[in-house]
Structures are given as C-alpha cells and as structure tokens.
N, C-alpha and C positions, 0 to 999 in steps of 0.2 A: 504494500500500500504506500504509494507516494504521499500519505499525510502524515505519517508514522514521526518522522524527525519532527515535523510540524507540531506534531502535540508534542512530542519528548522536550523541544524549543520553549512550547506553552508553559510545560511542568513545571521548568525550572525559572521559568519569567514568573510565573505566578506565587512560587515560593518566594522569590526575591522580595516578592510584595508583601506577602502573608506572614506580617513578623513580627515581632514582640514588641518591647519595650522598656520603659525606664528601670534601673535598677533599686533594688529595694529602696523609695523614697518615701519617706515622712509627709503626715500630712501636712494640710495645707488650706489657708483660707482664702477665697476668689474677695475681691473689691465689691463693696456695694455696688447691686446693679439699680438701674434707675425702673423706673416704673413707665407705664405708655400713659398714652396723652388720657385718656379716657379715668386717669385712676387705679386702674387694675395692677395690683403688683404681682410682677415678673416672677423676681426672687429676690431676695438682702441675704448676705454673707450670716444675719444672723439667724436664716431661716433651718430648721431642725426638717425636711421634709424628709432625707436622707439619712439623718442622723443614727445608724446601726449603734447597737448598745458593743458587737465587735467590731472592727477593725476588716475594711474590704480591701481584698488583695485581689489583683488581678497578674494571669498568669497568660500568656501568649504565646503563640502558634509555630507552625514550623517556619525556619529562616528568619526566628526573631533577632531582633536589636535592639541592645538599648534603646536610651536616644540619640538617634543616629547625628553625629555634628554638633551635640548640646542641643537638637532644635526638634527633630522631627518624631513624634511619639508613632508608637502603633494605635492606639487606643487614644483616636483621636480627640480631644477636648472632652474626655470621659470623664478623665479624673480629674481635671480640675470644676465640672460640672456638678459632679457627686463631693467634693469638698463643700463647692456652694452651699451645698443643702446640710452640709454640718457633718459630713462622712470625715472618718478620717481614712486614707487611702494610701495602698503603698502598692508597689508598681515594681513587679519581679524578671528578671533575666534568667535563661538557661540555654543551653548549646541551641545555635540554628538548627542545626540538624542532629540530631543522636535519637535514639530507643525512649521511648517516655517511661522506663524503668531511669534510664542514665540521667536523663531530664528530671525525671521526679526525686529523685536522688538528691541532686541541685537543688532542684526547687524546696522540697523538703528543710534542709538544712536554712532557707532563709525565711520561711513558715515558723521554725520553731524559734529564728532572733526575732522576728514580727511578733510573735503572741508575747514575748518575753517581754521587749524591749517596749512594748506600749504598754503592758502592764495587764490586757485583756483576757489571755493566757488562749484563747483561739479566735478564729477569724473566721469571716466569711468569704468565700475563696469562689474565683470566675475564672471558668478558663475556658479563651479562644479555639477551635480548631485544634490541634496535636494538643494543646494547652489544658483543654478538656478530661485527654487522656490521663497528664501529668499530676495535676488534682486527684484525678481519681487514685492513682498510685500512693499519691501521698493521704487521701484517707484512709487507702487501708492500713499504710505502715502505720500511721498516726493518728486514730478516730481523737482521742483526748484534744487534739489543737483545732480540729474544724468544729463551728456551728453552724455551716449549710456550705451546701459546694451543689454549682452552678454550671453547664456545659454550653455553650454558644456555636454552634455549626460545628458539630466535633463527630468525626465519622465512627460512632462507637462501633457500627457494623463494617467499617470498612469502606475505601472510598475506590469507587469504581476505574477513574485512572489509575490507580497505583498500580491495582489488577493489569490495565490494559499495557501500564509502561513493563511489566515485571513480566509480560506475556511476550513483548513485541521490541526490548530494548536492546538485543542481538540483530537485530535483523540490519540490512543496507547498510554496515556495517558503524552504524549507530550505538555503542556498543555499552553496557554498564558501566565496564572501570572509566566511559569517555564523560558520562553521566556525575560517576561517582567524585571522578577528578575535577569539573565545572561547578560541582553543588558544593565541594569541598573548598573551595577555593573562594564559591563566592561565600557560604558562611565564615570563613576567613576573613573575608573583607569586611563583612558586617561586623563583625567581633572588633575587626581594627578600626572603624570609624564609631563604634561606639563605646570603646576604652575598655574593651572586656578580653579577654584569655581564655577561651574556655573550647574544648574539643570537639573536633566535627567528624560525623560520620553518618554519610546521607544514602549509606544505601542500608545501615539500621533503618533509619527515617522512614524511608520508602516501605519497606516490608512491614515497619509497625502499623502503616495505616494503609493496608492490604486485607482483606477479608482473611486470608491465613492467620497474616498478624491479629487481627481484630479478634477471630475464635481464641486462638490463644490467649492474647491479652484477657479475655471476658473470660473463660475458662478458670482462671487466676484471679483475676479480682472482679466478681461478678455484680457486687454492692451495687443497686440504683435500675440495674438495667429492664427491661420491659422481659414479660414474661412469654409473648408472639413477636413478633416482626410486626413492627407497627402502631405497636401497642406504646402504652403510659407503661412507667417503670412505678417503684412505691414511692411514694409521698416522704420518707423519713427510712435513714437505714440509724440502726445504734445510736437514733437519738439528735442523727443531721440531716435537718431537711434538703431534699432535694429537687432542683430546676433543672428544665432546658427550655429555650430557644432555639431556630435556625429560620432558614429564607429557602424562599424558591422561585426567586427570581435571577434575572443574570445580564442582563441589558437594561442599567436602572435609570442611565443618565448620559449622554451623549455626548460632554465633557471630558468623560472619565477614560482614558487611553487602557486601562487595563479592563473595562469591558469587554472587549470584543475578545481576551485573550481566553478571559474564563470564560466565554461564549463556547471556542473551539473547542476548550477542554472538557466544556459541558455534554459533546455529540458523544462521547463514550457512555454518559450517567445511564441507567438503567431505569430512572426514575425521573421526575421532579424533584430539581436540587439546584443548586445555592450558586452554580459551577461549578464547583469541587465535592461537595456534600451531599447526597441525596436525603429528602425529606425525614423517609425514615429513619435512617442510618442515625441521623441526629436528637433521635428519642431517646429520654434518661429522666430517671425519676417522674415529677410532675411537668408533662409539656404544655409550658405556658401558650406557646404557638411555634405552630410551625410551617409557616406558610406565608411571612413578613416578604412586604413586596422589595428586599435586597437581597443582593450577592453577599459571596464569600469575605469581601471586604466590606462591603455596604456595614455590614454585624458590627465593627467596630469603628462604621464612621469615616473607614475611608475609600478613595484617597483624598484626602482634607476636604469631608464632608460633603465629596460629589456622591451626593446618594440622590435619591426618588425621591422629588415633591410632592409625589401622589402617596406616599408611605409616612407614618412616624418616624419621628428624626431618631437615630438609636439613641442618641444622649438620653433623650427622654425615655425611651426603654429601659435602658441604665438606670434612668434615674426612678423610673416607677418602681423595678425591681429593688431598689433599695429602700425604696419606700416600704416595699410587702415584707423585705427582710426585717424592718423595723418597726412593723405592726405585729410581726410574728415574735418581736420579741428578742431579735437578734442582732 
C-alpha cells in the first residue's frame, strides 16, 4: 500500500504533538478577571468553583514535554484556569516515549512529593492519552495517595494505529528500528528543549498502546475498566472514584495544521474516534461523555485553543470536572 509510510509519517507527527507538560509545578493564582458589561461575573481569582479539598495533578500523553522553551504547555491554559477557580494544581513530566509501567514508575515517585509536599497526602490525578495508562499504574502500586483518577482519550482497549503500524512497519522498506530511531530522537529533543533527562524508548510506547499491549496491561491492572466493550466501568475502585472522557471528532477547526494529520491517521480507526482513540477504547470507570465534538488534541485544548466553536471549550470541561470533584468531596 503506497499510504503505508504516509500514516507511519502521520504516527510520528502526531506524537510530536501529543505531549505532556510542565514539571511538577506548584500552584498558583490567575489575576482578577473583570466581569462583562451586563454584570454577570466571569470569574475572580477568589472564586472557590474549582477548589478540590486535594491537590489536581495532571499527567500527559505520549511524546510529552515539559514546557517546551519556558512557554509552550500541553495542557493548554488548563491549569492556570483550574487555579482560577481556587485548585491548586501541579503539572507532571515522564519519558516521551517509554512503557507506562517505566512512565508510571516516574510519575509515581513525583505523586508521592505532591501528596507530601502540599500536605494533602493524595490527589486527584488526570491523565491524557498514554497519560491515562500511567495513572492507572500508579493507582495500583499506590491506592493510599489517589482520591479519584480520571482518563481523557486514553486507549484502555488499544488504539487501532499502533495495530496497523506494528502490522505494516517492515514493509517498503519503512522499517521499525527506522521508526524506533526518529521517535527516539525526536523525544530527545523534547526532553532537551524542555530541560528534562529522562529515557526514551518508543517502540515500548508503540506496543503498550497496541490491543496486545492493552490485554496485557488490563490483565495486570484491571481496576476501573468496563465489564463489555463498551460499556461504563465502576463508579469507585478501593474507595477512588473514577472518570472518563474522550471525542469523536477529528476535523474540528480549519486553522488547526495538525487536523488533517489525525484525519489520515483516523482511516485505520475501527470505530468512531478522537483520530487516534476510538470511542470505546476510551471507556473507564464512570463515562462522563464520550462523544465531545474534539480530536485527540482538541481534549487538552490544543493547538493553543484551535478547537470547535460549535463544542464546549475543554477549559471549561476541566473546569466543571473539578467542580464534580469538589462536590464529591475531593
């Protein structure tokens, strides 16, 4: 198939996008916002709508970054939106690419200075895509330090490119280790432009969010997951409640340059899905919706907020979800 390099080209453009952000940062409070003409107020800095009784961590996806250059977040104007509302929020790094055992491992280790270091002793934990998986890892090792863990476009079943690269990445002589070498390198680069060290290995990546990997991984730590294909997962595992989210759209904005890429990447899906995520695939615990008129990036808002004006803006998804975390008590 001469479209083969095409999508394999897609794969690795669209990780390059799909990627984390700031390292574990304290929170933080936005500037009074002003109010619209009519009276109605927006939000003020001393508004509590947000205010979790723990600590929201957000964890990110494969090919994450800090923040790339001091400037650029993944999780765009999330956290400082959910500070607004009186969160306190901290914003975690793990390898671009590795196994979300290797990841969660990482991430884990800066979960347990977060519960520590703010005094709350656990958090409420979101994680993007691969990010999803990571969370999950680190509740098993560690249920004591989460009070709810949240999954955002995260292919618990598997995502149907990784299948088709891990079927068809030999062929035309397009070859893995050529793959393994590009995605290695570019996480490299991500790690050097956002002052981080930390090891890359992307063709773990690839396999763990492969329907292979995906049996396995759930095999192992099955906590949350839906009991059909398709299906709602439980509401609460050991006492942490559990969310998801995801989209199933994928041409949300016409601005957006990385459209059209998870367009391509989308002709493999088996389903209705996000570009990279199928619908169901993204079911975990309770699903708040799954059918948000955004892509794979839209979920966290980017690229700098070129999402769908016919959809909720995800800040504010963000932001209601932390609202329900703080009705529930968390």
């Amino acid at each position: 198939m001469t479209c083969r390099p095409v999508v394999a080209r897609v794969f690795l453009c669209s990780m390059a996008v799909l990627a984390g952000c700031a390292s574990a940062a304290a929170d933080g409070s936005s500037d009074p916002q002003a109010t619209v003409a009519d009276g109605e107020l927006l939000r003020q800095s001393s508004s509590t709508y947000t205010k979790t009784h723990y600590p929201i961590v957000l964890a990110h996806g494969m090919s994450g970054w800090q923040k790339l250059v001091g400037v650029f977040d993944y999780f765009y104007r999330i956290p400082d939106e959910l500070r607004a509302g009186g969160a306190q929020v901290y914003v975690t790094a793990v390898s671009a690419f590795a196994s979300s055992e290797q990841r969660g491992e990482q991430l884990l280790q800066q979960i347990e200075y977060i519960a520590a270091a703010s005094g709350a002793g656990k958090v409420n934990l979101i994680g993007h895509s691969q990010g999803g998986l990571d969370v999950r890892y680190v509740m098993a090792a560690r249920p004591d330090l989460i009070a709810s863990l949240t999954t955002v476009g995260t292919p618990h079943q598997g995502a149907d490119l990784a299948d088709w690269l891990l079927d068809h990445l030999d062929s035309n002589g397009f070859t893995i280790e050529v793959i393994s070498t590009l995605a290695n390198a570019l996480g490299f680069l991500l790690e050097l432009l956002s002052g981080t060290d930390l090891p890359q290995d992307s063709i773990a990546a690839l396999n763990q969010v492969s329907s292979a990997g995906m049996a396995d991984f759930n095999a192992r730590f099955p906590a949350g997951l839906p009991s059909s294909y398709c299906g709602s997962g439980p509401a609460s595992w050991n006492g942490i409640l559990l969310y998801s989210w995801g989209g199933t759209s994928v041409l949300t904005n016409l601005l957006d340059v990385t459209d059209p890429l998870l367009g391509v990447a989308s002709l493999v899906a088996n389903e209705s899905n996000d570009g990279l995520v199928g619908r169901c695939s993204s079911h975990f615990g309770q699903v708040i919706r799954d059918s948000y008129r955004m892509n794979h990036l839209d979920e966290v808002n980017q690229v700098v907020g070129l999402v769908s004006i016919f959809e909720t803006s995800p800040t504010t998804v963000f932001r209601a979800h932390a609202n329900r975390l703080k009705n529930a008590g968390l």
